[in-house]
RORO-283405 format. One record per residue (C-alpha): residue in three letters; x, y, z. Coordinates in steps of 0.2 Angstrom, whole numbers, plus 5000, padded with zeros to 4 digits. Example, Ala and Ser with C-alpha at 12.3 -4.5 7.8 and 13.67 -1.06 7.14 Angstrom:
2
ALA506249785039/SER506849955036/
END
This chain:
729
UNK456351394969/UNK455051344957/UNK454751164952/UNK455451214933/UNK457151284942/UNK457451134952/UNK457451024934/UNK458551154925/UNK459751154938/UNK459450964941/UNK460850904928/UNK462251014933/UNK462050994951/UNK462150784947/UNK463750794936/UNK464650924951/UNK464050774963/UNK464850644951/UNK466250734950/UNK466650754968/UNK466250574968/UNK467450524957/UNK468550644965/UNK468550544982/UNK468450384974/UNK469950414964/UNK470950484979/UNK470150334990/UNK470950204978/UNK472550294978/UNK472550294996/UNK472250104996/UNK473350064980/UNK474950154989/UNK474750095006/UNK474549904998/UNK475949954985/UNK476949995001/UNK476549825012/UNK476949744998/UNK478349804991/UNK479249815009/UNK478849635012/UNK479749584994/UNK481049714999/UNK481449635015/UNK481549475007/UNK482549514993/UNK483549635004/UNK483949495016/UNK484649375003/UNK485549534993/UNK486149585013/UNK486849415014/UNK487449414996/UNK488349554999/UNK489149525015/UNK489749365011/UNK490349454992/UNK491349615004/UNK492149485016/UNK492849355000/UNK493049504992/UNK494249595007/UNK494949445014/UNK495449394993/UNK496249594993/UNK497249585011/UNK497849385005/UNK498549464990/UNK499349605003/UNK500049495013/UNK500849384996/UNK501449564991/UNK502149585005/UNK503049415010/UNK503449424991/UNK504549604994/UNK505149545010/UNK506049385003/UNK506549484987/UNK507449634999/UNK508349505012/UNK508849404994/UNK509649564987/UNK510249605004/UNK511149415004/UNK511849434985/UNK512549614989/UNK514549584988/UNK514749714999/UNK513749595015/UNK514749445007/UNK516449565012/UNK515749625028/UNK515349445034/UNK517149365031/UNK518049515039/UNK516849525055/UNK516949305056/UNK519049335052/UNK518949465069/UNK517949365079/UNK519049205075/UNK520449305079/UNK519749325095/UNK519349165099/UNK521149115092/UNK521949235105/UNK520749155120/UNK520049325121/UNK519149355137/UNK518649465152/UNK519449495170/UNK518249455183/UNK517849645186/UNK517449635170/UNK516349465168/UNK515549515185/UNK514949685174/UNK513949575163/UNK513449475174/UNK512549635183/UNK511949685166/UNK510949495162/UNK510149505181/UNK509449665176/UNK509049605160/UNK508349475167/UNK507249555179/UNK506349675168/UNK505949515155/UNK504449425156/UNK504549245158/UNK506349225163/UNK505949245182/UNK506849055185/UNK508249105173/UNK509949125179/UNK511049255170/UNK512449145167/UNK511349025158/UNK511149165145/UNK512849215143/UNK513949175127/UNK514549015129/UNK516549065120/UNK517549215128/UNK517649305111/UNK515649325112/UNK515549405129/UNK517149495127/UNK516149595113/UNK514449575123/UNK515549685137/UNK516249795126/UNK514849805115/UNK513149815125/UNK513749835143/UNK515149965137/UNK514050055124/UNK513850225130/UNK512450265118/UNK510750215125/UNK510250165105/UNK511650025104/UNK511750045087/UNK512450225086/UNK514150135093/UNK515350115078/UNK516950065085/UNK517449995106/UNK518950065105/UNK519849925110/UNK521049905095/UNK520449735092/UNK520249655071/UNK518649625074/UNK518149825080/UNK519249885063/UNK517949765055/UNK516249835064/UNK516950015060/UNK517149995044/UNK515649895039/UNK514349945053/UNK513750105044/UNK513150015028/UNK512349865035/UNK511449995048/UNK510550095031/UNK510449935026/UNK509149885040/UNK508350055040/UNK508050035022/UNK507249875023/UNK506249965038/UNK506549775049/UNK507049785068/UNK508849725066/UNK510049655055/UNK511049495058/UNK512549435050/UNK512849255057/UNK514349155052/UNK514748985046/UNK516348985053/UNK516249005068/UNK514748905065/UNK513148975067/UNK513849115075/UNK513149285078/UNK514549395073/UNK513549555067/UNK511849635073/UNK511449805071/UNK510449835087/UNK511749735098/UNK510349645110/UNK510949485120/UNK511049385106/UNK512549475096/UNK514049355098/UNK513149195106/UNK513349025095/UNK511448965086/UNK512248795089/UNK512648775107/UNK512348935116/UNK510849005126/UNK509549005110/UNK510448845100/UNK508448815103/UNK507548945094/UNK506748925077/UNK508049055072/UNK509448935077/UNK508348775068/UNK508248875052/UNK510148905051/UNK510748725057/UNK509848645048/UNK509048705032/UNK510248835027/UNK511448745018/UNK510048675006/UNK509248855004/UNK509648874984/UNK510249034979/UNK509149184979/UNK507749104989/UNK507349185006/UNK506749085023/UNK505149145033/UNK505549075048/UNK503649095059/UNK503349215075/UNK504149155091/UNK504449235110/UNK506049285107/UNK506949295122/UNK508349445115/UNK506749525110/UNK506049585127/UNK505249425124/UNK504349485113/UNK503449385095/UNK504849405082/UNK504749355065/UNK506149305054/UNK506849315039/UNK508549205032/UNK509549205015/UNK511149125015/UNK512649215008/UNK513749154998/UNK515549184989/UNK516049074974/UNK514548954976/UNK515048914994/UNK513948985009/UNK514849065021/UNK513449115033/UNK511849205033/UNK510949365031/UNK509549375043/UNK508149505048/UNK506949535062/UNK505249595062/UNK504049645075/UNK502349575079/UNK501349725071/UNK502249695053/UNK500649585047/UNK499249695056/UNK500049845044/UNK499849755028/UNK498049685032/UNK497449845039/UNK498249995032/UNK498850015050/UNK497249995061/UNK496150065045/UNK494649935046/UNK493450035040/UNK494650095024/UNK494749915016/UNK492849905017/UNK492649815036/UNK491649955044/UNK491249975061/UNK491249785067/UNK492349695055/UNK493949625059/UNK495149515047/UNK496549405056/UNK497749285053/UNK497949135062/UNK499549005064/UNK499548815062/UNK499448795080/UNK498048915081/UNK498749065090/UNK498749245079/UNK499849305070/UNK499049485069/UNK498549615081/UNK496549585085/UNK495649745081/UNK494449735098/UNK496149735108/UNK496849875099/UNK495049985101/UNK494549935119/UNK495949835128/UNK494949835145/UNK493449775136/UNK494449625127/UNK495249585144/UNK493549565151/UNK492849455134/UNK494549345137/UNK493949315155/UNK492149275151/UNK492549165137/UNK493349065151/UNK495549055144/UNK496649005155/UNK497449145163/UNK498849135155/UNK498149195138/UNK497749345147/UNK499449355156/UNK500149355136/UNK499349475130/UNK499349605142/UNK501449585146/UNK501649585127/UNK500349725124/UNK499849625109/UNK498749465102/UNK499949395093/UNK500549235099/UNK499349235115/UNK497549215107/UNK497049055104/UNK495749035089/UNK495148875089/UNK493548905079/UNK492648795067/UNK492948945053/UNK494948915057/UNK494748705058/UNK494048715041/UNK495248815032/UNK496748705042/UNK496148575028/UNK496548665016/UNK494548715014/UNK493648885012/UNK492648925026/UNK490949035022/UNK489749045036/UNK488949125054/UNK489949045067/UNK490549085084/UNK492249175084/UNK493549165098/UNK492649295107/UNK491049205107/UNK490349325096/UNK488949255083/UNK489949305066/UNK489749285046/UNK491449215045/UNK492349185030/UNK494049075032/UNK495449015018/UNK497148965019/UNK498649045017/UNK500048975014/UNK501848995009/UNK503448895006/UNK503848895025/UNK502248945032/UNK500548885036/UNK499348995041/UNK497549065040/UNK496649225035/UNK495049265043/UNK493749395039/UNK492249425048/UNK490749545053/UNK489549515069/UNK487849455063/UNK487149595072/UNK487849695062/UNK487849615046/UNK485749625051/UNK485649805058/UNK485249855039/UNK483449765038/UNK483049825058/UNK483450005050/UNK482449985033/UNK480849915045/UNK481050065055/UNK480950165037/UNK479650075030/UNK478250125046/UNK478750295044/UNK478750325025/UNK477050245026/UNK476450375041/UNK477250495029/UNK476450425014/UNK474650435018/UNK474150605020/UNK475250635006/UNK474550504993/UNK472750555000/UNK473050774995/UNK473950704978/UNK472150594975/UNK471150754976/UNK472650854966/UNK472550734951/UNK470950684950/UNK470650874944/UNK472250884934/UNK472250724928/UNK471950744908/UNK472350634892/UNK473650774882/UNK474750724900/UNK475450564892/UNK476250644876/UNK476950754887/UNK477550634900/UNK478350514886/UNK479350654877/UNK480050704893/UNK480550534899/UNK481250524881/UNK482250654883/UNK482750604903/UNK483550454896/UNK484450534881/UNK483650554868/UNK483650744863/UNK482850694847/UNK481150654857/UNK479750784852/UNK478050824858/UNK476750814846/UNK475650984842/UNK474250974856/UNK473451104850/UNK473251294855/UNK473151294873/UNK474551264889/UNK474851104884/UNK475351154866/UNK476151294871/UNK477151184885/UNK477451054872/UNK478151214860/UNK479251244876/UNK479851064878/UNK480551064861/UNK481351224863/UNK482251164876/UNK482751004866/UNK483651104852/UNK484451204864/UNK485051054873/UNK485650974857/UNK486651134851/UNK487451144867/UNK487850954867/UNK488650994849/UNK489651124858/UNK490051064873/UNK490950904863/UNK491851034852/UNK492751104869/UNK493050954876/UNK493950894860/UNK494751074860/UNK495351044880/UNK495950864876/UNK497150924864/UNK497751074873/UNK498150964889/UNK498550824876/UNK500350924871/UNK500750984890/UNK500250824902/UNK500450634900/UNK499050544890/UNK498450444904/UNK498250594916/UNK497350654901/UNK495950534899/UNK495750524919/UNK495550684918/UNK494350674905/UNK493250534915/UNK493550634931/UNK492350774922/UNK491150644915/UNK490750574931/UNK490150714940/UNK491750784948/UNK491850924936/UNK491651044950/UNK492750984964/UNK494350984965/UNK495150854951/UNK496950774958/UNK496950634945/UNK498050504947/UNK498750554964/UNK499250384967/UNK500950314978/UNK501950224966/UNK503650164963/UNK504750224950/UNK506450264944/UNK506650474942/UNK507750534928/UNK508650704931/UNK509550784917/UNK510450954917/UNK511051034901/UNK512251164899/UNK513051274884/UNK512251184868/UNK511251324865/UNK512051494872/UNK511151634861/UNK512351754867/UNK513751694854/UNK512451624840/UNK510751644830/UNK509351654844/UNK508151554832/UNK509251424828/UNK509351384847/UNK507751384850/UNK507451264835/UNK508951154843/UNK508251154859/UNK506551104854/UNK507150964840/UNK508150904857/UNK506550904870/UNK505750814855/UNK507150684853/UNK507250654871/UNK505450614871/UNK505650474858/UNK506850394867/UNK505950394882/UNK504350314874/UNK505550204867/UNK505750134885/UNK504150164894/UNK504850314901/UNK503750474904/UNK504050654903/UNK503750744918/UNK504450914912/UNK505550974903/UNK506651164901/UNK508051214888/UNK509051194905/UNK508551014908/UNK507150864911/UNK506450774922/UNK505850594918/UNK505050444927/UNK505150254922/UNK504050124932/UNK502450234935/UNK500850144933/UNK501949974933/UNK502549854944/UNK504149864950/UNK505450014949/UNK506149994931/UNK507850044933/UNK508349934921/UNK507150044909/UNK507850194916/UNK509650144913/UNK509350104895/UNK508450284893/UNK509950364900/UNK511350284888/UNK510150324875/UNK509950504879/UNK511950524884/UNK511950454866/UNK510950594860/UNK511750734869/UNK513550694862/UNK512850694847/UNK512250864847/UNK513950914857/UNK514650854839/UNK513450954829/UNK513151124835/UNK515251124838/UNK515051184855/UNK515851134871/UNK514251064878/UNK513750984896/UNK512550854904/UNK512350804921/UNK511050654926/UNK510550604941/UNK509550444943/UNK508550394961/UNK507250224965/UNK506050244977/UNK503950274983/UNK503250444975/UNK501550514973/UNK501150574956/UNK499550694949/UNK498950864944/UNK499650984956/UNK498051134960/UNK498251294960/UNK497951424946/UNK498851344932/UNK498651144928/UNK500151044928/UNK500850884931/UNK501950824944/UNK503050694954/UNK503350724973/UNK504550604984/UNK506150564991/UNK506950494974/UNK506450654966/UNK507350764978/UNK508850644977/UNK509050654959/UNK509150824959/UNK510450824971/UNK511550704961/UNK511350814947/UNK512050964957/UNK513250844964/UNK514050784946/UNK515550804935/UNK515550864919/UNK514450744908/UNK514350614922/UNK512950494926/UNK512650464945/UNK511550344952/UNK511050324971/UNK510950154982/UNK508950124979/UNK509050124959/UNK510850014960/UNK509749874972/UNK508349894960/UNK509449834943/UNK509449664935/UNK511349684934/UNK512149814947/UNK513849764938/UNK513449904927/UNK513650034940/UNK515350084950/UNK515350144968/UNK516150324970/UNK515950444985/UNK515550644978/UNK515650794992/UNK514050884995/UNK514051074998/UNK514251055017/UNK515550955012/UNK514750775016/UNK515450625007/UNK513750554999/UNK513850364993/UNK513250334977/UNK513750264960/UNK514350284942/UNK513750214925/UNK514850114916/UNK514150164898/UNK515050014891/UNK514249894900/UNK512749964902/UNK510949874895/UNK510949994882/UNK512749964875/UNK512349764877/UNK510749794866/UNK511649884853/UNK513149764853/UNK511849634852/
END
């Protein structure tokens, strides 16, 4: 090549040189920007990571251990309030005085057993003996009921029973006053205990004083004195002596977890409301409950991770003398492997003697920890400490305390744990950057070439756009593929705005559709449902358990079209399903579906409590209503209501068409009493008469099911009911 060519071709091979330089130089400094972006942002991340890891924690373990105090409240709250109603029911009040009248009787009579007999119970305490912990030295006459009236029923009750569930006996059989009583109350008081869902019931008496002369399990305790016989020295027996005279009226007693000898020897938590009859106690309404009842309510039964305490966490609650109250969750995963953290931590052996003959923490695991100390002064505890295992954990401790109790709730994760996040983002942040260098490097080479000013319109009209703004557009760039991209973009803008425009059209046109078939609130969850992205799964809004009150109503011969005008009906049954609704707004009742044949409401959904009371007062109304139009359409007309109080689960039901629904026992049962009423009669079951504010509204009658069943429920005595008094009023 001639010395001419080489400067011709001088120029062009010195800008292609240039370029490739830049070329590298620009992927080189991405390279070297990335790589120190990355050190440098994972050492600010694992700073701030740490403190927002710690922030965090700590904000998850107030925030769970606030939620399960509030549970516990709750559920202390329900307890006193059942074992109140329980106390206050007329019908316990009757069933104490006969059962005390028929075990005075006995011990007026000097009731008592032959020595075959006697020897028979003394037979059954040795074996009873035998197979409960702790009572090893015990005698069996040392347990037995002090009076001859308490173990002639213990004989005739326990050792006599041929049923192996003591509770199935209803009457001995041995002609006695106090076996007329037991017949004729027993059945009650046993729903009575099943309702509450406690272990047994107790009626104890005031005269004989302190007597047990009820329990629906008959264990070794039914018929013994709380004052001077075998458990005179229990926190049961100190509760009745001593405080239950003062208890004022409507308030319950928490008496705290103890070995309870009747009990298997077993923790037993109590429950006391004194009865009364004209102001004056006549004894005492008491309940048992086992040592699982707080582990439920803290854990959803065993469900850690559900209340946000993942795989490590564990929240407790810990008594004054600082022994648990609740099951410890690494007893209930690995028993063998909390035997052998007991034994290392060094306890004496007879901690783990407790826990493995009760199968349980509660009441054998001593927490004496710094976390527990602090919050027995009535401070907040909210640190890493060692917990009872010996385990390094970020502890956070408060009190919990009640009107007869004193305890402490404890939340915690292993700081291991709590940690393994920054181990895992280290890990992370090596292998995105192993990741991140070949990568950046090929993108250095890619852009240096693409890289071109008309980018940035682009890139700031689309970002525009990402955020929201369908008004964003790209300026004209000229003809060439950016132009003709930037044409594109704004294409695609106007289309997104049209179909914005319509989509809020339909959305409108859906909400008023569902708006005149479903509740409003279903609507609107609905509504957000869709805009958060659930859209295309399966929607089952509000499918929530709740407590409510359920409203059946069945009507019959107000609008027979075979005898009238066909489009007068239909116009009377609709102003009717319109009427009823009012009404039901007019008490915070809701609709849950309705037929010319009948409806079905719910008071209390969404709300705290049942809202009988509600549900009463929408009933008289409606009853009201239907007489009216009895009165106006001339014909002989018919409404049947039933009215049930329970838990039931509420929602859209799937399928191919969307409705609304209720689900539950009280649903169910109110259909039933509807079946099961007279002729414009309103019946109302147990659960909804416990739930009134006035129950003296309601009168008990029995009704025959189709098997021909006697089913106990009650009547509505309009006259009296909230309703009438508001319209009197």
């Amino acid at each position: 090549m001639s010395d001419a060519d080489d400067r011709i071709t001088s120029p062009d091979a010195k800008g292609k040189a240039r370029l490739r330089s830049s070329r590298r130089s620009l992927a080189t400094t991405l390279i070297i920007v990335a790589l120190i972006a990355v050190a440098v942002l994972g050492v600010v991340n694992i700073f701030y990571a740490s403190n927002l890891l710690n922030s965090t924690i700590e904000a998850q373990l107030s925030s769970v251990g606030e939620e399960r105090a509030v549970a516990v409240r709750d559920g202390v709250a329900r307890l006193r309030a059942s074992v109140s109603a329980v106390a206050r029911d007329q019908s316990v009040a009757d069933a104490l005085s006969d059962l005390s009248l028929g075990f005075a009787g006995l011990v007026e009579d000097e009731t008592d057993l032959d020595p075959t007999e006697e020897q028979s119970l003394e037979d059954f305490y040795a074996g009873t003996i035998s197979g409960t912990p702790g009572l090893s030295e015990t005698t069996p006459v040392s347990l037995l009921p002090t009076t001859g009236a308490g173990r002639y029923l213990q004989y005739h009750y326990i050792v006599e029973n041929p049923d192996a569930d003591r509770s199935a006996l209803v009457d001995a059989g041995d002609g006695s006053s106090y076996s007329a009583a037991h017949a004729a109350h027993h059945p009650v008081l046993l729903e009575r205990a099943r309702t509450l869902g406690v272990e047994d019931l107790f009626l104890i008496s005031m005269e004989p004083i302190g007597t047990i002369v009820y329990t629906t399990d008959k264990n070794i305790d039914f018929a013994t004195s709380l004052e001077s016989g075998p458990y005179a020295g229990s926190r049961l027996a100190a509760t009745i002596m001593d405080r239950l005279s003062a208890v004022p009226i409507g308030e319950t007693i928490l008496v705290d977890f103890e070995g309870y000898v009747p009990n298997d020897g077993r923790p037993t938590m109590f429950a006391v409301a004194a009865v009364r009859r004209e102001a004056q106690v006549i004894g005492a309404v008491a309940v048992s409950l086992s040592d699982g009842v707080l582990s439920d309510i803290l854990t959803f039964s065993d469900r850690w991770a559900d209340i946000g305490l993942g795989r490590s966490g564990e929240i407790y609650i810990v008594g004054s003398d600082r022994l648990m109250r609740s099951v410890s969750r690494f007893w209930v995963e690995d028993p063998d492997g909390y035997l052998a953290a007991v034994e290392k931590q060094g306890y004496p052996p007879e901690v783990l003697e407790a826990i493995e003959r009760n199968g349980s923490t509660v009441l054998a695991q001593p927490v004496e920890t710094k976390a527990v100390d602090a919050a027995l002064e009535d401070r907040t505890f909210n640190d890493t400490t060692d917990n009872y295992l010996g385990t390094k954990t970020r502890t956070i401790a408060r009190p919990l305390r009640f009107r007869d109790l004193d305890w402490v709730i404890v939340a915690g994760f292993a700081s291991s744990d709590a940690t393994r996040p920054i181990r895992d983002y280290l890990w992370s942040l090596g292998l995105i950057a192993l990741i991140l260098i070949p990568i950046v490097g090929l993108l250095g080479f890619w852009l240096a070439a693409r890289i071109t000013r008309p980018i940035e319109p682009l890139v700031e009209t689309v970002k525009a756009i990402t955020g929201g703004d369908l008004d964003a557009r790209v300026p004209d760039l000229g003809h060439n593929e950016y132009g003709d991209l930037g044409n594109r973009i704004n294409a695609v803008t106007a289309m997104l705005r049209e179909r914005d425009r319509e989509r809020e059209a339909t959305e409108e046109a859906i909400h008023e559709v569902l708006a005149a078939a479903l509740p409003e609130r279903v609507v609107d969850a609905a509504r957000e449902a869709a805009r958060s992205g659930r859209d295309n799964s399966e929607i089952h809004v509000g499918d929530l358990v709740d407590t409510c009150t359920v409203i059946a109503i069945s009507i019959s011969g107000y609008f027979d079209v075979s005898i009238g005008d066909t489009d007068t009906a239909v116009e009377e049954s609709v102003a009717l399903a319109s009427d009823l609704e009012q009404i039901a707004a007019r008490f915070d009742v809701e609709r849950i579906r309705s037929t010319p044949e009948g409806s079905l409401f719910a008071a209390g959904l969404r709300a705290s409590g049942f809202a009988a009371t509600d549900a009463l007062r929408f009933v008289d109304a409606a009853a009201d209503r239907l007489e009216v139009l009895d009165a106006e359409t001339e014909e002989d007309g018919t409404y049947r209501i039933g009215i049930a109080t329970g838990r039931v689960a509420s929602g859209l039901q799937p399928g191919s068409r969307l409705s609304f629904g209720i689900w539950g026992p009280p649903v169910r049962t109110a259909l039933s009493l509807i079946g099961l009423a007279r002729r414009n009669q309103i019946l109302v079951d147990s659960s909804t008469a416990e739930a009134l504010d006035d129950p003296t509204i309601l009168t008990p009658v029995t009704v025959v099911d189709l098997q021909g069943d006697p089913v106990e429920c009650f009547t509505v005595d309009r006259a009296t009911s909230p309703a009438a008094d508001e319209t009197t009023g």
